[in-house]
C-alpha positions as CSV (number, residue, x, y, z in Angstrom):
1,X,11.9,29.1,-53.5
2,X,12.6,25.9,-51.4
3,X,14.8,26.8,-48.4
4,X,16.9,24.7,-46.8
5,X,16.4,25.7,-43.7
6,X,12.9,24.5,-43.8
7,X,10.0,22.2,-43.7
8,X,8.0,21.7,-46.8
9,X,4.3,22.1,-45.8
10,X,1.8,19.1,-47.5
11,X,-1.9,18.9,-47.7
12,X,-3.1,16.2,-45.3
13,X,-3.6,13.5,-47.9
14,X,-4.2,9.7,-48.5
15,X,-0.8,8.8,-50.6
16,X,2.4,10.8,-49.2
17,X,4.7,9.6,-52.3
18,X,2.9,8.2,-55.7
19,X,5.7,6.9,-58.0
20,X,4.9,7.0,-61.7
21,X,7.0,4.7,-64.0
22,X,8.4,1.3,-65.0
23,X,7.9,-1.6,-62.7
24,X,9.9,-4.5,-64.7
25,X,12.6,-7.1,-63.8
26,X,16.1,-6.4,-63.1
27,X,18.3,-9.6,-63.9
28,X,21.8,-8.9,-62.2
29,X,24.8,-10.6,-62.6
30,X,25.6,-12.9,-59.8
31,X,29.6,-11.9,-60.3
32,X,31.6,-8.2,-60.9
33,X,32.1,-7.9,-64.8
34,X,32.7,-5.8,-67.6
35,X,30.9,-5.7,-70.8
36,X,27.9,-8.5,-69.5
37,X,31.1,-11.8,-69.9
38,X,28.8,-13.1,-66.6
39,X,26.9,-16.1,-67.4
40,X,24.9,-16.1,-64.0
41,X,22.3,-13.7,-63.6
42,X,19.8,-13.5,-60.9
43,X,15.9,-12.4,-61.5
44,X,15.1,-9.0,-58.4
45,X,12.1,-7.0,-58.3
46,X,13.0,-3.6,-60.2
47,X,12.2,-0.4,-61.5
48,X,13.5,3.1,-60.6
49,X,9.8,4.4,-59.4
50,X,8.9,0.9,-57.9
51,X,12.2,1.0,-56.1
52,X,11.2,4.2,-54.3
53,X,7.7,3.1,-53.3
54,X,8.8,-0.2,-52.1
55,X,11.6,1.3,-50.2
56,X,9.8,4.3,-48.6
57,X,6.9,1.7,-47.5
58,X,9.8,0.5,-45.3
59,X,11.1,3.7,-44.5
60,X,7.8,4.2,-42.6
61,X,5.9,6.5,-45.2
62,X,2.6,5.7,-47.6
63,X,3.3,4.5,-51.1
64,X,1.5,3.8,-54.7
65,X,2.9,3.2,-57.8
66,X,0.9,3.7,-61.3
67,X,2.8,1.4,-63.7
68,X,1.7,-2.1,-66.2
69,X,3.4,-5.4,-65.7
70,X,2.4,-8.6,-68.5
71,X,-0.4,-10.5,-68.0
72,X,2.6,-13.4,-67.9
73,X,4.4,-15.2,-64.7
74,X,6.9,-12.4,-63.9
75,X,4.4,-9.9,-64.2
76,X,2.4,-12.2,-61.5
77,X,5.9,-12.1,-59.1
78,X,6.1,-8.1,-59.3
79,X,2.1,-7.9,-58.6
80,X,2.7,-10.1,-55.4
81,X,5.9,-8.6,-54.5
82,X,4.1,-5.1,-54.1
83,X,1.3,-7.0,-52.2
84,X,3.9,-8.9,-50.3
85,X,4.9,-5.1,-49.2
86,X,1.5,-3.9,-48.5
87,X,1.7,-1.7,-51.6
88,X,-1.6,-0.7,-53.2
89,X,-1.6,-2.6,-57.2
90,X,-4.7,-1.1,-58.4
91,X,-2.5,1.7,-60.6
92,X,-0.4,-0.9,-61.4
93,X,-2.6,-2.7,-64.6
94,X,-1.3,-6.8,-66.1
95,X,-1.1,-6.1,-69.8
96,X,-0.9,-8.4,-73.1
97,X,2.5,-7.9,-73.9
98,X,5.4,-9.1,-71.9
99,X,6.9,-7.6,-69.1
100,X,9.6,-5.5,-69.1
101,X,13.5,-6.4,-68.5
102,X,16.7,-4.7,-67.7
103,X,20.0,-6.8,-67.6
104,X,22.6,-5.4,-65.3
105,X,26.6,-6.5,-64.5
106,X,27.4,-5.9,-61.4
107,X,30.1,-2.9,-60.8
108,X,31.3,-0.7,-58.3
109,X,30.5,2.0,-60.2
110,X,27.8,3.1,-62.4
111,X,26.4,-0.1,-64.1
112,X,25.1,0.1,-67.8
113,X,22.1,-1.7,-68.8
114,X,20.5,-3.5,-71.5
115,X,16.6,-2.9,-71.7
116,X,14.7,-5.2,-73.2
117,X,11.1,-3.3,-73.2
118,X,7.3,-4.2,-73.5
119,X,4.7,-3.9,-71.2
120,X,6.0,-0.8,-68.8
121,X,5.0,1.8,-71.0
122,X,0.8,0.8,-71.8
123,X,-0.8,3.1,-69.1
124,X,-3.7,4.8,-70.4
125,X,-5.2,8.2,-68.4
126,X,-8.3,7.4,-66.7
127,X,-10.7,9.1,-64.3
128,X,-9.3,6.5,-61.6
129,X,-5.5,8.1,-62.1
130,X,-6.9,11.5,-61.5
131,X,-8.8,10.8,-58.5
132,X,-5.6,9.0,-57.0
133,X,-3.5,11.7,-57.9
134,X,-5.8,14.3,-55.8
135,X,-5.1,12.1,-52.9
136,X,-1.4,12.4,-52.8
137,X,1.3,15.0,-51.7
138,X,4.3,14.1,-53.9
139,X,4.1,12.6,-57.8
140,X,7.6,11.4,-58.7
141,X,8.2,10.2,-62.0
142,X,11.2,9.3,-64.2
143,X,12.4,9.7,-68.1
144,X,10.6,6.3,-68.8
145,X,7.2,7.3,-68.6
146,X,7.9,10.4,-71.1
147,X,10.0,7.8,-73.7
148,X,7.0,6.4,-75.3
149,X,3.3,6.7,-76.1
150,X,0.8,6.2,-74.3
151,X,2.8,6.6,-71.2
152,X,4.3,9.6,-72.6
153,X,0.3,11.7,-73.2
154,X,-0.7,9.6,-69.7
155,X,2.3,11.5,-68.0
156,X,1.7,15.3,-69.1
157,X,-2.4,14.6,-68.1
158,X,-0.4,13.6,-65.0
159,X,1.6,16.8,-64.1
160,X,-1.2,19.0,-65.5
161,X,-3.7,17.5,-62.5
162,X,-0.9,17.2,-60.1
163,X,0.0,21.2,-61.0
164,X,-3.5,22.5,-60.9
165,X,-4.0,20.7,-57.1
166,X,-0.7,22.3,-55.7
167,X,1.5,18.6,-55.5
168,X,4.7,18.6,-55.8
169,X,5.9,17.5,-58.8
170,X,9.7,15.4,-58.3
171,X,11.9,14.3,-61.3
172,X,14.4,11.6,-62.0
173,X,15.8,12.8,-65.3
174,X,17.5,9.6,-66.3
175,X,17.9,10.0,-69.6
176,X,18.6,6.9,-71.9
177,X,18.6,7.0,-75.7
178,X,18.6,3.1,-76.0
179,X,14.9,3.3,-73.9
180,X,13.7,6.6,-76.3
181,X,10.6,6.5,-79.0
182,X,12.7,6.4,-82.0
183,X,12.1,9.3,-84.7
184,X,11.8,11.3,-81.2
185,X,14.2,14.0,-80.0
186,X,14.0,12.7,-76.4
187,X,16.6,14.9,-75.0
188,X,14.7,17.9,-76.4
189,X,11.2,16.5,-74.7
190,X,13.1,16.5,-71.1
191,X,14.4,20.3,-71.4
192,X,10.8,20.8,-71.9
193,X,9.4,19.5,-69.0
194,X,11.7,20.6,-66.5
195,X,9.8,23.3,-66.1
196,X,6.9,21.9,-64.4
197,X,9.3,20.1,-61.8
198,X,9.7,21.5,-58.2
199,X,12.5,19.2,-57.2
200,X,15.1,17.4,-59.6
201,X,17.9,15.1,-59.0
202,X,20.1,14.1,-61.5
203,X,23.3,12.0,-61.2
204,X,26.4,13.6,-63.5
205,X,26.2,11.1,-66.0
206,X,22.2,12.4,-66.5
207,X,23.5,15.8,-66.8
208,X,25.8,14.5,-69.6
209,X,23.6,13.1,-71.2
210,X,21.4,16.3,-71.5
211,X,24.1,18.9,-71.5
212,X,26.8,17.2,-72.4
213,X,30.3,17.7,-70.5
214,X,30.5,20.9,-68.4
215,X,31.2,21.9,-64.8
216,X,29.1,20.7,-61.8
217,X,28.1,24.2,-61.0
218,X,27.2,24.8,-64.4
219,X,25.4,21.7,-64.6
220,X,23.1,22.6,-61.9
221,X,22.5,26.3,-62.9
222,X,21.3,24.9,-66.2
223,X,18.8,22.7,-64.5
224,X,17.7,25.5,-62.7
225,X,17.3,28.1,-66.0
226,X,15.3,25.3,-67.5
227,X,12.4,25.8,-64.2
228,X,13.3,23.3,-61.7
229,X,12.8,24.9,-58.1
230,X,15.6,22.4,-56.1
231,X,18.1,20.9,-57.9
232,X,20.4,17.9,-56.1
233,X,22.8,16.6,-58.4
234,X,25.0,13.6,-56.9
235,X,28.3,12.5,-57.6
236,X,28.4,8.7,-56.6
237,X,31.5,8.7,-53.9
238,X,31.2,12.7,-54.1
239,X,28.3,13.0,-52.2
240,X,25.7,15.6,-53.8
241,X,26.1,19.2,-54.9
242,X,21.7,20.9,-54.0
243,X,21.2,24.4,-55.2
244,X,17.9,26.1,-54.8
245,X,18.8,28.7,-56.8
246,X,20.1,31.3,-53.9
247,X,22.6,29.0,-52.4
248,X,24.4,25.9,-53.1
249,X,25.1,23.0,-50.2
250,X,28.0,20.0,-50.5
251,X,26.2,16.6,-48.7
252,X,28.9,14.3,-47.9
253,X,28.6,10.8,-48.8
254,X,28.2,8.6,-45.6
255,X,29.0,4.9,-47.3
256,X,31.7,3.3,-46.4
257,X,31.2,0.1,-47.2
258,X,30.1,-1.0,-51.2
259,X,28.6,-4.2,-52.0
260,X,26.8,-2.8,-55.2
261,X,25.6,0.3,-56.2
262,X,22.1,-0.9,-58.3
263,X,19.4,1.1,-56.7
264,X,21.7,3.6,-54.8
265,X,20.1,6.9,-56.2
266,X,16.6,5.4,-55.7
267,X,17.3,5.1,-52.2
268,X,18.4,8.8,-52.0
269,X,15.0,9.6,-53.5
270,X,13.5,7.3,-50.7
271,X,15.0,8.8,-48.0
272,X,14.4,12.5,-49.0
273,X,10.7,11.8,-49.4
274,X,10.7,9.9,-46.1
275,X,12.2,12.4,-44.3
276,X,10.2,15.7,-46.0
277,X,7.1,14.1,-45.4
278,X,7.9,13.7,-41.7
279,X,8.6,17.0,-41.1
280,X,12.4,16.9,-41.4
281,X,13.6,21.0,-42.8
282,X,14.9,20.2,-46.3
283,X,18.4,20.0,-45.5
284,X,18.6,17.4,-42.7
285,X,16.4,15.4,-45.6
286,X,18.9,15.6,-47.6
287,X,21.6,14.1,-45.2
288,X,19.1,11.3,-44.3
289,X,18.7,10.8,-48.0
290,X,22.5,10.1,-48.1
291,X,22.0,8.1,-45.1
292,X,19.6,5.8,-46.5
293,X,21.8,5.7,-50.3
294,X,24.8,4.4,-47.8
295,X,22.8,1.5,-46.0
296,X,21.4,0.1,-49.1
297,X,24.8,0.1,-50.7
298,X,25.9,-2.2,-48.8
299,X,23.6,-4.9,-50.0
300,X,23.4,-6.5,-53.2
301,X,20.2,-5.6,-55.2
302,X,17.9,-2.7,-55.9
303,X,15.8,-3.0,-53.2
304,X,16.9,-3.9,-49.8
305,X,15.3,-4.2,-46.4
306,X,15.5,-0.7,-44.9
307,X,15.1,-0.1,-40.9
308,X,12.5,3.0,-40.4
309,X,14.0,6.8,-41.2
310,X,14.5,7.4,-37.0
311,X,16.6,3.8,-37.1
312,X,18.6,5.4,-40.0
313,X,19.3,8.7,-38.6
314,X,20.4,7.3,-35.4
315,X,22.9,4.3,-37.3
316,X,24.8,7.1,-38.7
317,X,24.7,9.5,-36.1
318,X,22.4,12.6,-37.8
């Protein structure tokens, strides 16, 4: 069990987070809409897992990211953005097919995307992966990864390693049937792999999309009968509900100010991993995480430029 009350204990290693999963552009309108009726749209760096390594680089913790870009000019701008960050690209492979996009509207609440996908998903398992996976002390990954083939046999070679060497295995189960192999019962596929997670963190329109409509304390027990070890779900302006499976713990949210909300739950993620792997017991982690998710909303875009975990934790008082 993970207690809240403490620290979790790593290996000394190389990589503190490696982040397995799309790296693609997001294109975001430059005006609030509903139903994409903006005609301006503006090209960001993007990418749930690349989010989190980019953002926990600044956060003052070590970063990698195992992903493929096209061999085509915005695959060259993510490459040099991730350089431009002192992010490691040699996971990260430029591939014959075009890169990946995601069109966005901005909104003030959850925004719904269009995908428009190519090269994100052509990682192939190598004896390079495995040796970078030894070196690190978390592997996060999302549903894109497991939505398609190859990524999808590349990703359960991925937990197998990272079981077998004791890493703890962290999940973003953002389930999208519009991004899923067709012919393939996606929903089915995630059930199954929850299992091999140690820490989950779904948003409640994930859970919906899984479970379909339920309470939030039913929600998270199913997470938990599925395997998971931790389970935080978060409710945009309601905070987050985090059950271990003994107890269950309200985080408050901390923003107060809402510019847009692209990027917010990666920046949870960024701020639980920074503050974990600096030896923060799980449950002040999880208030610096909501820390971290209120300073980035109030900036426009996925990735923003964070101040380090201490600099947080004092802005907001923790």
């Amino acid at each position: 069990m993970i207690s809240f009350n403490k620290k979790i204990e790593f290996y000394d290693k190389e990589i503190d987070v490696l982040a397995v999963g799309e790296l693609l552009i997001d294109m975001i309108s430059k005006e609030y809409s509903n139903n994409f009726q903006s005609n301006d749209y503006q090209r960001y760096f993007g990418g749930s897992p690349a989010n989190i390594a980019m953002n926990i680089t600044k956060l003052g913790i070590k970063s990698q990211i195992v992903s493929a870009v096209g061999n085509d000019g915005l695959g060259d701008f993510l490459m040099q953005h991730l350089k431009n960050n002192n992010i490691n690209t040699s996971m990260v492979k430029q591939v014959d097919y075009p890169t990946s996009i995601v069109l966005i509207t901005k909104s003030i609440g959850t925004p719904v995307p269009i995908f428009y996908r190519n090269a994100d998903f052509k990682v192939h398992y190598s004896e390079e992966l495995e040796g970078t996976i030894k070196k690190t002390k978390i592997v996060h990954f999302s549903c894109w990864p497991l939505s398609m083939q190859p990524f999808r046999n590349t990703m359960e070679q991925i937990i197998k390693i990272a079981r077998k060497n004791k890493i703890i295995i962290a999940f973003d189960p953002n389930y999208h049937r519009m991004i899923w192999e067709r012919g393939h019962d996606g929903i089915e596929y995630v059930k199954s792999i929850i299992k091999y997670v140690d820490i989950i963190k779904p948003s409640e329109d994930d859970a919906q999309r899984l479970f379909g409509k339920d309470t939030i304390d039913n929600q998270i027990d199913k997470f938990l009968e599925l395997g998971a070890k931790l389970v935080i779900m978060t409710l945009g302006k309601g905070g987050a509900v985090v059950s271990n499976g003994n107890e269950k713990i309200k985080i408050p949210t901390l923003a107060s100010d809402v510019v847009d909300t692209t990027g917010a739950g990666d920046a949870f993620w960024s701020g639980f991993y920074a503050a974990i792997i600096k030896g923060y017991t799980v449950k002040q982690s999880l208030y610096l995480a909501s820390a971290v998710s209120a300073y980035k909303l109030r900036f426009l875009g996925a990735v923003v430029e964070l101040p380090s975990i201490e600099k947080i934790k004092n802005i907001y008082e923790l």
